[in-house]
C-alpha positions in Angstrom: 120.4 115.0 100.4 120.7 111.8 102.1 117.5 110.1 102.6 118.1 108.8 106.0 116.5 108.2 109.4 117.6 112.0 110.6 116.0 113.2 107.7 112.4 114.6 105.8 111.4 113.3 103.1 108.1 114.3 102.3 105.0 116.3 103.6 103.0 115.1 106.4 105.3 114.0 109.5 108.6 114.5 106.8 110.2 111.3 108.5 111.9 108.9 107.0 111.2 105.8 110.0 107.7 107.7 111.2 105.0 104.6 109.6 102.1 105.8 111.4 102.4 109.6 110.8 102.2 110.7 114.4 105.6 112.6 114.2 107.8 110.2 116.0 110.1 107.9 114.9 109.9 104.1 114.7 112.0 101.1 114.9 111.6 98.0 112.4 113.4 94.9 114.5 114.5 91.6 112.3 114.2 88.2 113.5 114.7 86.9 110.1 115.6 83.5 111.8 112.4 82.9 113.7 110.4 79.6 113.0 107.0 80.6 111.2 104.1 77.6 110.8 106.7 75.3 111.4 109.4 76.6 108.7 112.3 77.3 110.0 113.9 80.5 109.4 111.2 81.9 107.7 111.5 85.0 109.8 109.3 87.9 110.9 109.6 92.0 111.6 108.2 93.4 114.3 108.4 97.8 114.2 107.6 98.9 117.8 107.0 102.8 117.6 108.4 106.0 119.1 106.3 108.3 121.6 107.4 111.4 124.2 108.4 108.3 126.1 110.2 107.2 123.1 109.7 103.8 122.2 107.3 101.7 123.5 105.8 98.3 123.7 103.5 99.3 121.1 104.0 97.4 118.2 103.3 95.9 114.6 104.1 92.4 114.0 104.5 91.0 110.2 105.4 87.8 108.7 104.9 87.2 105.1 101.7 84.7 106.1 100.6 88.2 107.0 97.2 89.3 105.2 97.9 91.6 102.7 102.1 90.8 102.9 103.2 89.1 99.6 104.8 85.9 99.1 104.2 83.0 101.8 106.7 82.0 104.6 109.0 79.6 103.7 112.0 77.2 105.1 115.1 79.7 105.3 113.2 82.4 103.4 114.7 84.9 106.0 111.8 87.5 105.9 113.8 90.8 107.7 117.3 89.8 106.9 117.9 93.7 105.8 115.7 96.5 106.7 115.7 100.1 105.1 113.0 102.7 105.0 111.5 106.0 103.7 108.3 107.8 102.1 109.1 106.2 98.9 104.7 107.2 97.7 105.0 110.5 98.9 102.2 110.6 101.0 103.7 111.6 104.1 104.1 108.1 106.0 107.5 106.4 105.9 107.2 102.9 104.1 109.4 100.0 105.2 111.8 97.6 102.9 112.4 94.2 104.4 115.1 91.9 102.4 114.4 88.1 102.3 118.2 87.0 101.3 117.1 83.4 101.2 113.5 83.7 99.6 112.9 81.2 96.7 111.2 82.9 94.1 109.9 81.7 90.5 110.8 78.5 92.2 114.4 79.8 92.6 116.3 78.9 95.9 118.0 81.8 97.5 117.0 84.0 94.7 116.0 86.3 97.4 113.1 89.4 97.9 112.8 92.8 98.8 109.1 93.6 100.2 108.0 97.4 100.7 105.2 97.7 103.2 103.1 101.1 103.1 103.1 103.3 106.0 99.8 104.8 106.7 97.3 105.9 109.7 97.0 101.7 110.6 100.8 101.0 108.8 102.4 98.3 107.0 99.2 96.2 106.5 99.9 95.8 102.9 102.5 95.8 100.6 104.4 95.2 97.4 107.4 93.2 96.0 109.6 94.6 94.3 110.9 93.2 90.9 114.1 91.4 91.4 114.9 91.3 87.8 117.0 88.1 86.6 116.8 85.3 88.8 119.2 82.8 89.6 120.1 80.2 92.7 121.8 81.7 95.6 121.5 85.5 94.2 120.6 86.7 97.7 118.5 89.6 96.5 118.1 91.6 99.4 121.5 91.1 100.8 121.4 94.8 101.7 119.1 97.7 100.7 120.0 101.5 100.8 117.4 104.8 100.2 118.7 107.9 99.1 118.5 110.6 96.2 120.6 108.7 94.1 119.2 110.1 90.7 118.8 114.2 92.0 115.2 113.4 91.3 114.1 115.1 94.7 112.4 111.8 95.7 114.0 108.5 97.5 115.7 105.7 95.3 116.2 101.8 96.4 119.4 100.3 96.1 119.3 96.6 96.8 122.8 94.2 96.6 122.4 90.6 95.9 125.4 87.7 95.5 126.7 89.2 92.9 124.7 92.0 92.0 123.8 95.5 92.6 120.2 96.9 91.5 118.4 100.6 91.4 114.9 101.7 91.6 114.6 105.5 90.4 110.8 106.5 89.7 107.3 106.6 90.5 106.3 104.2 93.4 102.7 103.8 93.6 100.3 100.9 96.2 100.3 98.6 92.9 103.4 99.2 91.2 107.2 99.9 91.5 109.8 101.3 88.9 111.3 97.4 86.9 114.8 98.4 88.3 118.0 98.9 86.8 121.3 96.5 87.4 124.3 98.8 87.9 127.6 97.5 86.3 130.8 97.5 88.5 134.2 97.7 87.4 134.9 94.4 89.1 133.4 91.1 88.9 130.8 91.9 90.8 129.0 95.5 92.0 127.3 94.1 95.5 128.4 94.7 99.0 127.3 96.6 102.3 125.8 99.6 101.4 125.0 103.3 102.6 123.6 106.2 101.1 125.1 109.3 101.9 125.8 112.8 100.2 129.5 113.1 100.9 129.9 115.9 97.9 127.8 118.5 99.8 125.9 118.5 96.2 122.3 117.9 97.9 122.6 114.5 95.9 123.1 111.3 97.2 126.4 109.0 96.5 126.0 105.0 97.4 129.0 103.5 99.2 129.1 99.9 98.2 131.8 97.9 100.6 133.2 95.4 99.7 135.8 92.5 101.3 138.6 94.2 100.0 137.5 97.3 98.9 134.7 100.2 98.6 133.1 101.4 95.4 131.2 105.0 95.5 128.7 105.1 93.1 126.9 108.5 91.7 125.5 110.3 89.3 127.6 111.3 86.1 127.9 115.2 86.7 125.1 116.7 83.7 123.0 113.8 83.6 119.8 112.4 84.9 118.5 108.5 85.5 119.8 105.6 86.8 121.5 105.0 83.3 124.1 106.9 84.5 124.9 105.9 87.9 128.0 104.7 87.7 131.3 104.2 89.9 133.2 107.2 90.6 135.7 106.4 93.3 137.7 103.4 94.6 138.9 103.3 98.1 141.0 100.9 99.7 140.3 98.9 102.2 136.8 97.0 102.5 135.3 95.8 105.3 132.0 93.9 106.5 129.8 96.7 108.0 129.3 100.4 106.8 127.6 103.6 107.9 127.1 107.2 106.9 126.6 110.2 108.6 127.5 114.2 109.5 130.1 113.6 112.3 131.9 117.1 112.0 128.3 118.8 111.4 129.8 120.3 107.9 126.8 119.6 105.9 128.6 116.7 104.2 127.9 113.0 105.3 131.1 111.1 106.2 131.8 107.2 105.8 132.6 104.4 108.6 133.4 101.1 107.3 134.2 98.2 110.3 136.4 95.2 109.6 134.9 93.4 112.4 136.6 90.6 111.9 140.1 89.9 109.7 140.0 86.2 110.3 136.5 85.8 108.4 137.0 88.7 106.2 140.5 89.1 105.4 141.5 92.6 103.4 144.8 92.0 101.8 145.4 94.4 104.3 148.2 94.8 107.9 145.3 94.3 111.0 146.0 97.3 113.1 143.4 95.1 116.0 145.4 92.3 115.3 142.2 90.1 114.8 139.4 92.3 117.6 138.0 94.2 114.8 138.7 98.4 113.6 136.7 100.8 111.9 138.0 103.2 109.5 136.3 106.6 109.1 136.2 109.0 106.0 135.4 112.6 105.6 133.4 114.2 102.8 134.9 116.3 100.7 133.4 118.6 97.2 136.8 118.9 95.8 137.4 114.8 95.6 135.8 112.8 93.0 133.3 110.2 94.7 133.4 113.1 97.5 135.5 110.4 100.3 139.4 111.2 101.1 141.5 108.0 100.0 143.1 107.7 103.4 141.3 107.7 106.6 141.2 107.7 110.5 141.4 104.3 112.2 139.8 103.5 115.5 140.5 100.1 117.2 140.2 99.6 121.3 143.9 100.5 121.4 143.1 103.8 120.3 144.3 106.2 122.7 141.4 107.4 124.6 139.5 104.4 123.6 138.4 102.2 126.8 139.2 98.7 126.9 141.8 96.7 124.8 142.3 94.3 121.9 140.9 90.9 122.2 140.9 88.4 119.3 137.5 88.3 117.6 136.1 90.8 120.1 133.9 91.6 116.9 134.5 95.3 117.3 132.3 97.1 114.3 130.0 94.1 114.1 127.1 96.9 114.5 127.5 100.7 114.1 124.9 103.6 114.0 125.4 107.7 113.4 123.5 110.1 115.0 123.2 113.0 117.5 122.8 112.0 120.9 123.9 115.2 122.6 121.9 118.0 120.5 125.1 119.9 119.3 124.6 119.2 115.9 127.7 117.3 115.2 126.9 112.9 115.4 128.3 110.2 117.3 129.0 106.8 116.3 127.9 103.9 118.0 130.1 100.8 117.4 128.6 97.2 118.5 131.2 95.2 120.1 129.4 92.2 120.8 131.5 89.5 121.3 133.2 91.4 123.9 134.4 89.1 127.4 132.8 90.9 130.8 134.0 89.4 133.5 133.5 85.7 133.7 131.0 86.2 130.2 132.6 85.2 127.6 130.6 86.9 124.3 128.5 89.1 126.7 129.0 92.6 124.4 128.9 96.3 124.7 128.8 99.2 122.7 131.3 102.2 122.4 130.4 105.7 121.6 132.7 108.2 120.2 131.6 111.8 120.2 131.5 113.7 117.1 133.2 117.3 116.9 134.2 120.1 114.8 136.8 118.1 113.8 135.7 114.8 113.3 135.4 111.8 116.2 137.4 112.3 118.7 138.2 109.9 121.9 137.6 112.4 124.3 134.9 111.4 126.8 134.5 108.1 125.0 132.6 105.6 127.1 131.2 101.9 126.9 127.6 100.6 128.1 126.6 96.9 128.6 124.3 95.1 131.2 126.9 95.2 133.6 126.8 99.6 133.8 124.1 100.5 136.6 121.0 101.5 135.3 120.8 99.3 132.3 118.7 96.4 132.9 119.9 93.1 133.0 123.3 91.5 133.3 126.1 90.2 131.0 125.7 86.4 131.0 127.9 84.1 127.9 126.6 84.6 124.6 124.3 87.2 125.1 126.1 89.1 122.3 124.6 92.6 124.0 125.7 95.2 120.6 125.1 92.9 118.2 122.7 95.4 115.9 122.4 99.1 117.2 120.2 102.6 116.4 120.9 106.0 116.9 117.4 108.3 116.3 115.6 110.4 118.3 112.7 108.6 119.3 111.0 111.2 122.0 111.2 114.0 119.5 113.7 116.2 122.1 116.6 116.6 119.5 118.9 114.0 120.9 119.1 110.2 119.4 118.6 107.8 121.3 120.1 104.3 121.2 118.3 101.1 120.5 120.6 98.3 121.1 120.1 94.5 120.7 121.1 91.3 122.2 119.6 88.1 119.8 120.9 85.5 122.1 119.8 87.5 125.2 118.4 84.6 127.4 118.9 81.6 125.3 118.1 82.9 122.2 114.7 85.0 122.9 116.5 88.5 122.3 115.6 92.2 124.2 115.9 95.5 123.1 117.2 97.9 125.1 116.6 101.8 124.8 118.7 104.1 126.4 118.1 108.2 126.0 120.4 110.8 124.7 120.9 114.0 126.7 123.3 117.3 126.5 126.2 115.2 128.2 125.6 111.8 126.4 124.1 108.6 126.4 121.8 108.4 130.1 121.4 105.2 131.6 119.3 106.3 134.5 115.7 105.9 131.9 116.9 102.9 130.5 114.2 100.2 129.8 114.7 96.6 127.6 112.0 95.0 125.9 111.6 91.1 125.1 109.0 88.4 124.5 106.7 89.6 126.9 106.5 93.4 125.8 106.2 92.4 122.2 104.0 89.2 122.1 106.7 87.2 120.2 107.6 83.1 121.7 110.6 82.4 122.8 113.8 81.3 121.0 112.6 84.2 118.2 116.0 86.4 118.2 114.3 89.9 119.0 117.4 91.8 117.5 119.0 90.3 114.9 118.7 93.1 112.5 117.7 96.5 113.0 116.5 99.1 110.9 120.0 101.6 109.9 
């Protein structure tokens, strides 16, 4: 079973983004290039947490000068470039994983760090690096991270990507120590990439999606065997991409696979551009009876997709961001998809996001719709370069059985960044709760980049 924000994973509140144990979700927010003691792009995480309001102004703000974080904030360390979570202790509180891309460790630059910070009754106080195994300059370590039940040892894995590299964590976490790690071998040059974690066999075991430029990998256990030993590449699909997802879109039980080419220009596929240059994401269904448990082919969703609102701009960035989750309560997910270098109006790089409903048969156009800060009842207004969809979050954040969607603008007024929150419902997305929260709300200066990851 996936290990994933819509999912338990242990007793007590049995969620995988809950770090205070009070039963309602949380969101970890990266602004991995903020200015720390005067070190530029040393970077911070602030996790602002869920209520019956859903989420709030409340918050937790860590930086790895941070009693009881590890390390020390340094020049382009990047402290919350990735973010991934879940109860990896199995006490009941969800524990977060924040990547460092850029870190220099054992005097290393860019080697790059994964921190886990322990959820608890006053959360993410302390924490614990993880061993990074074989250091080298510019290995990124922390590129990406994925949890899941890789191993079918009933309890969350870590998968973290690097440069060139691709590393698993199957064992016993404790406060003071972590399992060493495993490197996974690829059948290419090189095993790293995006990643997701998703159980697309149906198997109650988790495969890893690792996407690639020009293609995906799905990695998974060898069928009769236990430990990471055996996690291996089973599948090859065509096509990579610079963004990936997974998720129950058809409500079959089985998680399904988005991967976004935001961008040909920048991260050209070997492949023909069916956006001609605005960006397309490709969707896969699970499936028991194929190996790797993805269809080779897939569905491809670009803004000239009938039904689709909106047309094909050049580097409209469409699939920059994308998030999975049920915002209507029928049991069958949406997917968000960030488009945030979209033109409204006169501004130029203002951004939306799309939403495409989730059925019995997969995503379908019907009813899809578009919200920015130009739609009434979402705060604000689209100005140039606020990048509005550059990171967004589906979960369900007021515990009513609908996601919810956290959405981010970094640049939003010069470069401070907002949050904005807007509430699922039976008939969608509802703009009329709608609230966005900035520098004031969250006690951060301004120029920090509120936004520019997200916990997915």
């Amino acid at each position: 079973m996936a290990v994933s924000a819509d999912q338990a994973v242990a007793a007590g509140s049995k969620l995988a983004d809950d770090f205070n144990g009070d039963g309602y979700r949380d969101l970890a927010v990266g602004m991995p290039g903020k200015t720390i003691s005067g070190k530029k792009g040393a970077g911070a995480v602030l996790v602002t947490f869920g209520s019956a309001r859903g989420l709030t102004g409340k918050h937790v703000y860590i930086t790895q000068d941070s009693s009881g974080i590890p390390g020390t904030a340094g020049y382009q360390d990047f402290f919350g470039s990735s973010l991934a979570s879940g109860d990896l202790d199995g006490d009941g509180y969800a524990d977060l994983l924040v990547g460092g891309e850029g870190d220099t460790t054992a005097g290393t630059s860019l080697n790059g760090s994964v921190t886990v910070l322990w959820g608890g009754s006053s959360p993410l106080r302390s924490g614990l690096a993880l061993p990074s195994g074989p250091s080298y300059p510019s290995r990124t370590f922390g590129a990406d991270i994925a949890v899941g039940d890789f191993t079918g040892n009933s309890a969350p894995d870590i998968a973290v990507s690097g440069g060139t590299s691709l590393r698993l964590y199957s064992g016993t976490f404790t406060r003071t120590k972590a399992p060493a790690g495993h490197e996974v071998t690829g059948p290419d040059s090189t095993s790293s990439g995006h990643l997701a974690a998703g159980d697309f066999t149906g198997d109650g075991k988790d495969e890893l999606a690792v996407v690639q430029q020009k293609t995906a990998l799905v990695y998974g256990q060898d069928p009769g065997t236990t430990g990471p030993d055996s996690f291996a590449a089973q599948a090859r699909l065509t096509g990579g991409g610079n963004r990936v997802v997974a998720g129950d879109l058809n409500g079959d039980g089985r998680d399904d696979l988005a991967i976004a080419l935001s961008n040909s220009r920048l991260y050209p596929n070997g492949l023909a551009d069916p956006s001609h240059g605005a960006g397309y994401v490709t969707v896969r269904y699970g499936d028991p009876d194929i190996t790797g448990g993805l269809a080779p082919t897939g569905h491809v969703y670009h803004q000239n997709t009938g039904g689709i609102p909106g047309s094909n701009e050049k580097e409209d960035e469409f699939g920059a961001a994308m998030s999975i989750g049920d915002i209507n309560g029928d049991h069958r997910a949406e997917l968000a998809i960030g488009i945030p270098y979209e033109t409204l109006g006169r501004a130029e790089r203002g951004g939306d996001v799309l939403v495409l409903r989730g059925g019995a048969r997969g995503l379908t156009t019907t009813g899809a719709a578009r919200y920015s800060q130009d739609i009434p009842g979402v705060p604000g207004s689209a100005e140039n370069n606020d990048v509005f969809g550059s990171q967004v979050r589906l979960a369900d954040y007021n515990r009513d059985g609908k996601a919810d969607l956290a959405v981010s603008a970094p640049y939003e007024d010069r470069g401070n960044g907002a949050l904005w929150q807007l509430r699922g419902s039976g008939s969608g997305l509802s703009t009329s709760s709608a609230s966005v929260f900035g520098p004031r709300e969250y006690g951060v200066s301004s120029g920090s980049g509120i936004g520019e990851t997200l916990l997915g």
